[in-house]
C-alpha positions as CSV (number, residue, x, y, z in Angstrom):
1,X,0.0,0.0,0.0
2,X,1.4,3.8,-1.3
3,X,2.2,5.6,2.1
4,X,0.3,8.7,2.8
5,X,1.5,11.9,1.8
6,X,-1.6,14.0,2.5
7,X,0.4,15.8,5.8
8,X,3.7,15.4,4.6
9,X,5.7,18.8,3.6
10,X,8.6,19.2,0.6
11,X,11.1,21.5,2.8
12,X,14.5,21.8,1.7
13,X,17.7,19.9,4.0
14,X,18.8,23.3,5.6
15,X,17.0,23.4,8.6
16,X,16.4,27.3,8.7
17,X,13.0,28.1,6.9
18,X,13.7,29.2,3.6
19,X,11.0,31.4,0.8
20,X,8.6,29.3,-0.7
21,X,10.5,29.8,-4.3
22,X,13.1,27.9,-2.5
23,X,10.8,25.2,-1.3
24,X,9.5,24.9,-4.7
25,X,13.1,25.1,-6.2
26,X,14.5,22.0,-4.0
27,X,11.2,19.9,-5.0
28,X,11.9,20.4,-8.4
29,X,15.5,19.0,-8.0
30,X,14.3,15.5,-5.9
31,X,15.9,17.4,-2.9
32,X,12.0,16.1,-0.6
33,X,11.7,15.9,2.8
34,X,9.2,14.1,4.8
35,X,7.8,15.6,7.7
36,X,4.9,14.9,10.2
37,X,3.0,17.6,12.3
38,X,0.8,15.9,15.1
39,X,-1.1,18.2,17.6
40,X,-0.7,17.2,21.0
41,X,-4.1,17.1,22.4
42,X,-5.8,16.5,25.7
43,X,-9.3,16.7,24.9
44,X,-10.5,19.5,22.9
45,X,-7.0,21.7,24.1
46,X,-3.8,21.0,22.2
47,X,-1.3,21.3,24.2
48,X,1.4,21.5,21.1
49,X,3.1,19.9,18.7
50,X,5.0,16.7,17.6
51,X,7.1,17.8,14.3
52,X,9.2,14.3,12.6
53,X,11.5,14.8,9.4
54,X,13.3,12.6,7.4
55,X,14.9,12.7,4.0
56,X,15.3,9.3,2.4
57,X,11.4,7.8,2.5
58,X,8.0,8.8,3.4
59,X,6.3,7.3,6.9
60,X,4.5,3.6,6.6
61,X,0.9,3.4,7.8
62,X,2.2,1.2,11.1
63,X,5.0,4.7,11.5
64,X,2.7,7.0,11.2
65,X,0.6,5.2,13.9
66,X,3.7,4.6,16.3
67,X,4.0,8.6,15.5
68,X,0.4,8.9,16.9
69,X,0.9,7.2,19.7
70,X,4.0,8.5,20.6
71,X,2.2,12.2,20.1
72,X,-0.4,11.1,22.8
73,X,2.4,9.7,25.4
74,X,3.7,13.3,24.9
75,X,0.4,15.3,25.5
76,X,-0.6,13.0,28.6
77,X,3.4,13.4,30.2
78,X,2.5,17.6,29.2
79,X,-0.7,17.3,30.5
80,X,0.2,15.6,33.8
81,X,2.9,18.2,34.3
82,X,0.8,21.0,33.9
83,X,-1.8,19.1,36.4
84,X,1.8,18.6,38.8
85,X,2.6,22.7,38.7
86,X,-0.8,23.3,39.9
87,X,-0.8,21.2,42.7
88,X,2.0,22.4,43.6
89,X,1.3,25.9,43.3
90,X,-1.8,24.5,45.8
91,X,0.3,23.0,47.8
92,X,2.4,26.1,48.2
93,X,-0.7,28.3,48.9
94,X,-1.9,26.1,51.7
95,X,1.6,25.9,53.1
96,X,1.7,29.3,53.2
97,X,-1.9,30.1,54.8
98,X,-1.0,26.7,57.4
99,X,2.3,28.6,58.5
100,X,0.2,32.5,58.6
101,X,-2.1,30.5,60.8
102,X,0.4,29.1,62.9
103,X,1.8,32.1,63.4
104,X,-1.5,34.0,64.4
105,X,-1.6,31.4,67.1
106,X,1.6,31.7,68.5
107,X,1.3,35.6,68.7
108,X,-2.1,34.8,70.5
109,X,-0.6,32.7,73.0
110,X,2.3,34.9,73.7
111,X,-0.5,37.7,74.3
112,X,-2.8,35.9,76.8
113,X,0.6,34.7,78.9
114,X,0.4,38.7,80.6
115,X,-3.1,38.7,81.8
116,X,-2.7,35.2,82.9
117,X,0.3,35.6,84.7
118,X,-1.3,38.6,86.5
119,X,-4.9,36.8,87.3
120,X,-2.0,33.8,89.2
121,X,-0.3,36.5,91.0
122,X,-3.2,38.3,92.2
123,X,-5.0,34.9,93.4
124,X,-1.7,33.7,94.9
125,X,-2.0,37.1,96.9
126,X,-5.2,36.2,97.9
127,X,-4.5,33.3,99.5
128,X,-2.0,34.6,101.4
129,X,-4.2,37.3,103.1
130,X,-7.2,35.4,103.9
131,X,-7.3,33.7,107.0
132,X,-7.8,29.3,106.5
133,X,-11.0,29.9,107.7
134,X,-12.7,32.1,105.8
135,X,-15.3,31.1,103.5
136,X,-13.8,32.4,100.3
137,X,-10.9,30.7,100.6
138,X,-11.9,27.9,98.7
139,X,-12.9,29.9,96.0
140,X,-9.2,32.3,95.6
141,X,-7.8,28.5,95.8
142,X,-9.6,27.1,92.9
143,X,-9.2,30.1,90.6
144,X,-5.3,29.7,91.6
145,X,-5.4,26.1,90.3
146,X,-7.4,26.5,87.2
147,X,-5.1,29.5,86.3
148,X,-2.5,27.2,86.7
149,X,-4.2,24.9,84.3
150,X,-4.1,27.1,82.1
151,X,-0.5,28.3,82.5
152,X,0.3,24.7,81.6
153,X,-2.1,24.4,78.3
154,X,-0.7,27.2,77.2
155,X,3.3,25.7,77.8
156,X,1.8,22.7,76.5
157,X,0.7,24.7,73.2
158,X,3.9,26.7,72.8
159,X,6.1,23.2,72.8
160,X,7.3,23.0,69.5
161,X,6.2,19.7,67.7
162,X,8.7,17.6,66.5
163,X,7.0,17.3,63.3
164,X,6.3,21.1,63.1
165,X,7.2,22.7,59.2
166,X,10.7,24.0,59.9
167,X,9.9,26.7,56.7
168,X,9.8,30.4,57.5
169,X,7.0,32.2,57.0
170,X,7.4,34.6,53.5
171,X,6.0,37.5,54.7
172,X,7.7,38.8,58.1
173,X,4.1,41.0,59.1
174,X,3.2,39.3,62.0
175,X,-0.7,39.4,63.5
176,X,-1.2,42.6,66.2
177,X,-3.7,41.9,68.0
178,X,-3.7,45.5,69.0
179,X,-3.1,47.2,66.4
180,X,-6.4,48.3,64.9
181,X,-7.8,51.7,65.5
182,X,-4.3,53.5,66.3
183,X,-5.2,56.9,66.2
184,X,-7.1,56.9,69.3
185,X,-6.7,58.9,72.3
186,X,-5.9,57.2,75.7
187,X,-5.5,58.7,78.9
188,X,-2.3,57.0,80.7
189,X,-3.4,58.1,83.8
190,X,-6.3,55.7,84.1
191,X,-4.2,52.6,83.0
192,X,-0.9,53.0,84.3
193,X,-1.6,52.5,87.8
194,X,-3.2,49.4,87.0
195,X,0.0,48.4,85.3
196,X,1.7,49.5,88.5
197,X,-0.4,47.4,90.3
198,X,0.0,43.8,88.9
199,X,4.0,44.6,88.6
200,X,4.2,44.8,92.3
201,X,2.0,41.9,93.1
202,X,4.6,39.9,90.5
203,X,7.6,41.7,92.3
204,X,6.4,40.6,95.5
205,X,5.9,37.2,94.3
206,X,9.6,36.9,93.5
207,X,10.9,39.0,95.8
208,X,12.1,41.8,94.1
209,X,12.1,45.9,94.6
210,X,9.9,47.7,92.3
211,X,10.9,51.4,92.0
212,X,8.4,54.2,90.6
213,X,9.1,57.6,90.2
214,X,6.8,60.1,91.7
215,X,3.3,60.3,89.9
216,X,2.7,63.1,88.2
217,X,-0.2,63.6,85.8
218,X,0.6,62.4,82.5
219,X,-1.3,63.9,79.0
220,X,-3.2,61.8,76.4
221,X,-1.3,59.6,74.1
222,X,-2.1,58.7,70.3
223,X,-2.8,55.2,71.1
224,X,-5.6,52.2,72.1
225,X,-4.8,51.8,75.5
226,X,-4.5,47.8,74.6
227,X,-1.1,48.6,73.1
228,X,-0.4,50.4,75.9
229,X,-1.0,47.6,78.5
230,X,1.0,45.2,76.0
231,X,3.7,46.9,75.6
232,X,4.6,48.1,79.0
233,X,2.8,45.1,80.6
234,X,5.0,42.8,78.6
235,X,8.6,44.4,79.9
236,X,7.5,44.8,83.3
237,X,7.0,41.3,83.4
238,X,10.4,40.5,81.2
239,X,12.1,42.5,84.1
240,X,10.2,40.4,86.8
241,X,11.6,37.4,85.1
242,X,15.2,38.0,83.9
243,X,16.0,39.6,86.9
244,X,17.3,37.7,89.7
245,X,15.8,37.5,93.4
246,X,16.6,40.1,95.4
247,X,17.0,42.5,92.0
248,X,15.6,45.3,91.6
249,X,12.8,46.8,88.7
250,X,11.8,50.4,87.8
251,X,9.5,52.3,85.8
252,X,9.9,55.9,84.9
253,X,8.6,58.8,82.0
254,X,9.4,62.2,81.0
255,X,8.2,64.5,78.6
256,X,10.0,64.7,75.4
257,X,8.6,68.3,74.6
258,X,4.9,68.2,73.9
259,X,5.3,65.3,71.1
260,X,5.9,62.4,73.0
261,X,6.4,60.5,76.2
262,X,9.3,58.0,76.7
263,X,8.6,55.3,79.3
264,X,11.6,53.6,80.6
265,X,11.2,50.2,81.9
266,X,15.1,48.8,83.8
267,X,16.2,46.3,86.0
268,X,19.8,45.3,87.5
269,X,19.7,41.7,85.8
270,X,21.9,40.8,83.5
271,X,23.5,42.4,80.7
272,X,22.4,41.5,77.4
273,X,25.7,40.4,75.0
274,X,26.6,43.1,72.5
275,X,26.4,40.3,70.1
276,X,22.3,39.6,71.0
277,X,21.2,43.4,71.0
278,X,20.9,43.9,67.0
279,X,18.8,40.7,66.8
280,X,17.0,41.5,70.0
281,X,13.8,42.2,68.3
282,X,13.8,39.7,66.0
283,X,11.1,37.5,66.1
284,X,11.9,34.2,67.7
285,X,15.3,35.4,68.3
286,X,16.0,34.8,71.9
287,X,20.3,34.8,72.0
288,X,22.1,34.2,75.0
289,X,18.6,33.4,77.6
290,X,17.6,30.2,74.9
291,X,20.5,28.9,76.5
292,X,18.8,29.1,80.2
293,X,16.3,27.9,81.9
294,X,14.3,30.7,81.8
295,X,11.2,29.9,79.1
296,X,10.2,32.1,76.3
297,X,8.9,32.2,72.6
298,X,10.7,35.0,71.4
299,X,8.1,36.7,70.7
300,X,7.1,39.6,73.0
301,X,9.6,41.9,72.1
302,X,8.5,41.6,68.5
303,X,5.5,42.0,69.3
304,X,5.8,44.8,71.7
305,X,8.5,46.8,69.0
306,X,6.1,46.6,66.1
307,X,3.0,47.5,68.5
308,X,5.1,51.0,68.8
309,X,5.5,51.5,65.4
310,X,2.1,51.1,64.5
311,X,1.2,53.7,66.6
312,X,3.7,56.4,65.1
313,X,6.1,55.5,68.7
314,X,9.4,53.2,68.8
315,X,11.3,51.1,71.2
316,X,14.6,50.6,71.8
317,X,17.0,48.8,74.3
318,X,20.3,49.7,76.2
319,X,22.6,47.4,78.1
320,X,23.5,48.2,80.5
321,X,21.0,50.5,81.4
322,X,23.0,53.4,82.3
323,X,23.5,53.7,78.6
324,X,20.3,55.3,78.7
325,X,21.0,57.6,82.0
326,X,24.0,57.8,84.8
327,X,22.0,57.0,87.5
328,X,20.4,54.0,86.7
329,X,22.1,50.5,87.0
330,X,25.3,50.4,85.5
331,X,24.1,46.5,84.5
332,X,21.1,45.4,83.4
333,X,18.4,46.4,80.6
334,X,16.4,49.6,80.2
335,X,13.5,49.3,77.4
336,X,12.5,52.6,76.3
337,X,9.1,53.3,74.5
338,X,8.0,56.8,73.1
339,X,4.8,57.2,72.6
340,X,3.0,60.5,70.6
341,X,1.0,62.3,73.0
342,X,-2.5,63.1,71.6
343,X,-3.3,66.9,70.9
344,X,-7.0,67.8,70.5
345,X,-7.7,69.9,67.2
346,X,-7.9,73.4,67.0
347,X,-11.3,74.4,66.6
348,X,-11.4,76.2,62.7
């Protein structure tokens, strides 16, 4: 049986395309080539194309149908790779939204550890002032041990799993829980001695001094008073804990003009390493203290420096803390946090 030359195509040998007077030219002269063109198709979509050439014989029916199967091998391996990116491109997204998530809830558990660790203090003190038999005893005691519960879930939940993803996240933005609504006046006087207040239970607790400098009526800052109680709640309670018994806290603010107001939050603990203080505020950095036995996430001075920026403020650290002024400790930390202070509108 003649092969089938319905598809086939007189090109010249060259392998560059040539004009069509060419073309003609070379069939004239016996110079023929055979060539094939079998769309690669996946249903109704073709996916491209299968292009075979020789020059010393046409292609036998049982080629030409090797050639067709050959062409569909190719457009099922194309189509299964194209089905292969797209999972993977799936598999990406889901990665990424499992690791945002993961995220979200370890900035959520970092943020519930201040109030909780206050509610444990105040109940411990509690106990200790009523008498064994009062009648409410029973009741300080069982909020103590459920608080304590939850202190443990909440360790439990922040254990890193051994088969955890060990892939960063690719956006550094981590979840603020209070960092909508920024521009909103707060008066510090009606939430700092409430601050005041759960430091000294936790100083008591541990049996260290808590200095405060003289109150003296502070003006409006430009921020939710959430961020407030986050940010110095969370390094009051980082001094509690990095600094040893018998150690000694403070908490202090000035005026910086009318703009601002710089709180300073110090201890005598500990000086951090030169090395550590560049990556202090990196998240999940914790440096010399992941080497103690001290627990932490890493996370609360992440939090607590991105907090300040989002409400136009900033914080920095100094080690030791007299780099900050001569007459604090000439060891230990002082965390500084500026704040704008709120000025109400001119009336036009």
């Amino acid at each position: 049986m003649a092969p089938v030359r319905d598809s086939a195509v007189s090109v010249p040998a060259p392998k560059l395309a040539l004009p069509i007077e060419q073309f003609m030219r070379s069939s004239e002269m016996g110079e023929l080539s055979y060539q094939r063109w079998i769309p690669l198709r996946q249903g109704d979509q073709v996916l491209g194309l299968l292009v075979t050439r020789r020059d010393d014989r046409d292609w036998t029916e049982p080629e030409a149908l090797q050639l067709e199967q050959i062409a569909d091998t190719l457009a099922l391996g194309r189509s299964l790779d194209q089905q292969n990116q797209l999972l993977q491109q799936q598999l990406q997204h889901r990665d990424y939204w499992q690791l945002q998530e993961q995220d979200r809830l370890e900035v959520l558990l970092h943020q519930i550890k201040n109030p909780l660790t206050a509610l444990r203090t105040f109940a411990k003190l509690l106990l200790r002032r009523m008498q064994p038999e009062e009648r409410n005893r029973q009741l300080a005691a069982s909020l103590l041990r459920e608080s304590d519960r939850l202190a443990d879930l909440l360790n439990l939940l922040n254990s890193p799993s051994q088969s955890a993803p060990t892939a960063a996240l690719p956006s550094a933005n981590p979840l603020l829980l209070n960092s909508a609504s920024p521009q909103i006046p707060t008066e510090v006087d009606d939430y700092l001695p409430l601050l005041i207040e759960r430091t000294v239970a936790i100083a008591q607790e541990k049996g260290l001094a808590f200095e405060v400098q003289d109150w003296r009526p502070l003006p409006p800052v430009l921020a939710p008073a959430s961020t407030l109680q986050e940010i110095l709640g969370n390094l009051l309670e980082n001094a509690c804990k990095y600094t040893p018994v018998s150690g000694c806290i403070g908490l202090s603010w000035v005026a910086l003009d009318t703009a601002a107001i710089a709180f300073c939050v110090w201890d005598d603990g500990p000086q951090i390493p030169a090395e550590d203080l560049p990556h202090l505020f990196e998240r999940n950095f914790r440096g010399v203290q992941g080497k103690g036995e001290i627990p932490g996430s890493g996370l609360g001075l992440a939090i607590a420096r991105d907090l300040s920026q989002s409400v136009g403020g900033d914080l920095r650290c100094y080690s030791p803390a007299a780099a900050y002024q001569p007459d604090l400790p000439k060891t230990g930390v002082a965390f500084v946090f500026t704040v704008p202070v709120w000025t109400k509108p001119a009336r036009s």
